[in-house]
C-alpha angles and dihedrals in degrees: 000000000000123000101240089056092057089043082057099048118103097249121203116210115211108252089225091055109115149194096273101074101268087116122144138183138185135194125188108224130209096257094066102260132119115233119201125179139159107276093207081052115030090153083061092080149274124256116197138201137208109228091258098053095053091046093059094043094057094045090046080052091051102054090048099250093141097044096117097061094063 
């Protein structure tokens, strides 16, 4: 993915992103897949996510699986 395409893309910051530097943000891209980076580095990388990946990281969220890493 070029970078041009991914500073194009229309990206969501958390709401629960804040000022000290735990800020995320997502976009979803015309192929399909889910891109999430760190806003305050955005130069860091990109990491990105089939549908169904995503879909099964926010329900794992939900039910609390990763609890114990925050």
């Amino acid at each position: 993915m070029s970078p041009s395409a991914l500073n194009d893309a229309q990206w969501r910051k958390s709401s629960f992103s804040g000022n000290n530097g735990t800020c995320v943000e997502v976009a979803a891209l015309a192929d399909g897949r889910i891109a999430v980076r760190n806003s305050n580095r955005p130069e860091a990388g990109t990491v990105f996510f089939t549908s169904a990946e995503m879909d099964a990281w926010v329900k794992g969220v939900k039910a609390g699986e990763f609890d114990d890493l925050a």
